[in-house]
C-alpha positions in Angstrom: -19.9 -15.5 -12.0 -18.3 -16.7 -8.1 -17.6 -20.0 -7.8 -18.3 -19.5 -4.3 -19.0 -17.6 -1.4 -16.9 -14.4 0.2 -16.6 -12.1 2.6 -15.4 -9.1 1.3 -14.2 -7.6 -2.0 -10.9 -5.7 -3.0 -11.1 -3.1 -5.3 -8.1 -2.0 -7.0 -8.4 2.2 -8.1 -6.5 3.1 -11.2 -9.0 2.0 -14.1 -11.2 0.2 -12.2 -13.0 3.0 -10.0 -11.6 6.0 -11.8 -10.9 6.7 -15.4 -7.2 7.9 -14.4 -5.0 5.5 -16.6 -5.2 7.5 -20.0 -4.8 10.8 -17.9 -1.6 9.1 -16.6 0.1 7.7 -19.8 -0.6 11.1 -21.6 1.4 12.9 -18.6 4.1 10.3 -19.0 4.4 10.1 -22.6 4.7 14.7 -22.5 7.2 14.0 -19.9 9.5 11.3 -22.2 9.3 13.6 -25.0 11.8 16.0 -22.5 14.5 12.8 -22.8 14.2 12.3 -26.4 11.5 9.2 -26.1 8.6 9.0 -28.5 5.9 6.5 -27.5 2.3 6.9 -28.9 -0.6 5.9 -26.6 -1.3 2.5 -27.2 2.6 1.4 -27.0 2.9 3.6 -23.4 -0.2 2.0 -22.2 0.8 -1.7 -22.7 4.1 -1.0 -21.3 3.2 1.1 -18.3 -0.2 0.4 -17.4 -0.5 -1.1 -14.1 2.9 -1.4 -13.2 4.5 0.8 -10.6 7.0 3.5 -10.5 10.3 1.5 -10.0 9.5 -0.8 -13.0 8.5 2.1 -15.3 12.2 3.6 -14.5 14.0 0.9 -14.9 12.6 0.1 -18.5 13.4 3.6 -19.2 16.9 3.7 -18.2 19.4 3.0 -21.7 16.7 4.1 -23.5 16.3 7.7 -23.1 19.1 10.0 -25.0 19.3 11.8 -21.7 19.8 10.3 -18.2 16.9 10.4 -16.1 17.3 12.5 -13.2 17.0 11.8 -9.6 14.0 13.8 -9.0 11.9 11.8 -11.9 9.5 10.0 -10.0 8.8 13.0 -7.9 8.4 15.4 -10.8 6.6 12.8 -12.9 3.8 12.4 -9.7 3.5 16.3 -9.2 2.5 16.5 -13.1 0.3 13.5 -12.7 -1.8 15.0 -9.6 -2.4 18.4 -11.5 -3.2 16.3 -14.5 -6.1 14.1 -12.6 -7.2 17.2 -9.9 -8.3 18.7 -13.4 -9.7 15.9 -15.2 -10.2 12.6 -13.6 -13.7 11.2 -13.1 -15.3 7.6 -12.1 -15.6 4.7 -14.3 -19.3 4.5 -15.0 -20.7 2.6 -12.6 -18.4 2.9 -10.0 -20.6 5.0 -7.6 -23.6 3.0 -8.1 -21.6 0.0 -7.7 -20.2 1.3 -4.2 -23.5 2.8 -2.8 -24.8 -0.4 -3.3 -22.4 -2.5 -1.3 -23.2 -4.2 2.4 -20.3 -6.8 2.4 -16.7 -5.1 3.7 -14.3 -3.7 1.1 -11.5 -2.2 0.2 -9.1 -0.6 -2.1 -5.6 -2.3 -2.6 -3.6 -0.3 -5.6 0.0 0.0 -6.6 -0.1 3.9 -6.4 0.5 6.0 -3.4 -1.7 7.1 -1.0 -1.5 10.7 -2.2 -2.4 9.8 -5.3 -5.3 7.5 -4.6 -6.4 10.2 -2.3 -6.9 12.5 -4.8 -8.6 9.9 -7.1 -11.4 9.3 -4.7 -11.5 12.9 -3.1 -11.8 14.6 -6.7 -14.2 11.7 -8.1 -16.5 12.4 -4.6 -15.8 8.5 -4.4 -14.0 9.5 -0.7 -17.0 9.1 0.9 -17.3 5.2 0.6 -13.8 4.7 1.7 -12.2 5.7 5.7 -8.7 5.8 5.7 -8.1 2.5 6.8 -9.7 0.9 4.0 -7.6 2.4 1.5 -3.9 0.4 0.8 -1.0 1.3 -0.8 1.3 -1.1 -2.2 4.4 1.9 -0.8 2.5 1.1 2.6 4.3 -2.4 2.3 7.2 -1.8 -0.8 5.4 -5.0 -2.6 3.9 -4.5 -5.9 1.4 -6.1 -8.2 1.7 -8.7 -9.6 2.9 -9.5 -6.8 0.3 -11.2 -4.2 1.6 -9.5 -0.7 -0.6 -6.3 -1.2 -3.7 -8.4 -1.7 -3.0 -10.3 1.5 -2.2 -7.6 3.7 -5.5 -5.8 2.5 -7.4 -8.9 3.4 -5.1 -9.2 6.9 -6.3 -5.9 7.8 -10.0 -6.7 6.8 -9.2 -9.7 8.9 -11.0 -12.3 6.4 -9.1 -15.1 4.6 -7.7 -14.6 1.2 -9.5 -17.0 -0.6 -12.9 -15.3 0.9 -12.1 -12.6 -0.8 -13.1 -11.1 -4.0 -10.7 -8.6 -6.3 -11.8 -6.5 -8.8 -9.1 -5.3 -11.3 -8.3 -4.1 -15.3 -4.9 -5.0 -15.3 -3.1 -8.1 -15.7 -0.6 -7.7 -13.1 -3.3 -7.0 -10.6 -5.3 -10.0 -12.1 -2.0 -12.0 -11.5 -1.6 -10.6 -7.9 -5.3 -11.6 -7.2 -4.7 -15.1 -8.8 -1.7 -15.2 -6.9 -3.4 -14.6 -3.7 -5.5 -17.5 -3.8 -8.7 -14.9 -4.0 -11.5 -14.9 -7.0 -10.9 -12.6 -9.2 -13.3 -10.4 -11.9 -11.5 -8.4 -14.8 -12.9 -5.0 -15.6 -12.5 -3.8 -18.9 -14.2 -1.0 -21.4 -12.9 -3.3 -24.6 -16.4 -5.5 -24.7 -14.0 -7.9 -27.0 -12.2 -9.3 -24.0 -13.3 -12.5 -23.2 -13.4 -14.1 -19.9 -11.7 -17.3 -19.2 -12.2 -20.3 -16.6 -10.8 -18.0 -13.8 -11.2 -14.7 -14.8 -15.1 -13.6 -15.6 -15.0 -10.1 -17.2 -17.5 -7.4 -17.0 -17.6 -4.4 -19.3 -19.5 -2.0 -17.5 -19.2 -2.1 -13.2 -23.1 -1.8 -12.8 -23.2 -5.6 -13.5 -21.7 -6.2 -10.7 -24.5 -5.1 -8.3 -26.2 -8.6 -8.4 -23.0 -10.5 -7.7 -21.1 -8.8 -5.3 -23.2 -6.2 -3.1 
């Protein structure tokens, strides 16, 4: 699955260690019905998934039949943390996966730090992670797919970018990873994606005990 050897491995959070995207676009897609926008899930999540907050607002803006409002972002995160402090839980595997690892890692996601706070701390998945192993893309004002967050991650971890690992289920953090110079692995529940020449996918992150713990 590696074409060679690492050091380290960068997880990204947001539908890769917890089950939070779906929780998210359905809070989004509530919230657009407020400014006349009708999206159904599977439109909202190709748009939206992965991307950050500044890029969702700008592909709003001319579309909505109201303007949005300064306070958006704010009011769209305060829905959002209710939303996952009542509902979000691991992807399977995930604790397994992280109980099982003796190599140095990391998380490295687009969201921010209160948010993947309460990912992990509501998932009990806090435990494997001290606070300086937990990196915001606001920490730095770089996004995915973007490389810059994966290289400061791996800065701070002080090992090389290309002997690191990242584990992601989106395509900008794919890109980002790519982007890096790091090997990346694709999580994704959709068994019908297939991997390519630098991508290997796995469908469940269990299968990744013998490869990267």
């Amino acid at each position: 699955m590696l074409s060679r050897e690492f050091e380290a491995v960068i997880f990204d959070c947001d539908g890769t260690l917890v089950d939070s995207e779906p929780i998210t676009v359905r809070v989004l897609i509530d919230y657009l019905l407020e400014f006349g926008l009708e999206l159904d899930f599977e439109e909202a999540s190709n748009l939206f998934v992965g991307r950050d907050m500044q890029s969702i607002a700008q592909w709003l803006k001319g579309r909505t039949t109201k303007p949005l409002p300064s306070i958006f972002a704010d009011e769209f995160r305060a829905r959002q943390a209710v939303a996952l402090r009542e509902s979000v839980q691991t992807i399977p595997g995930a604790y397994e996966l992280l109980a099982a690892m003796t190599k140095p890692f990391c998380v490295a996601s687009n969201a921010p730090q209160a948010k993947i706070a309460i990912n992990l701390t509501v998932t009990g998945l806090d435990q494997f992670f001290t606070a300086d192993r937990t990196f915001s893309a606001y920490d730095i004002n770089v996004w995915k797919p973007q490389p810059d967050l994966f290289l400061y991650a791996a800065k701070q971890l002080n090992v090389a970018p290309a002997n690191c690992v990242v584990i992601e289920d989106s395509l900008a953090g794919i890109e980002a990873g790519l982007a890096a110079g790091m090997q990346v692995i694709g999580y994704s529940k959709n068994a019908e994606l297939k991997p390519t020449d630098e991508v290997p996918f796995v469908h469940c992150l269990s299968e990744l005990i013998r490869h990267i713990a």
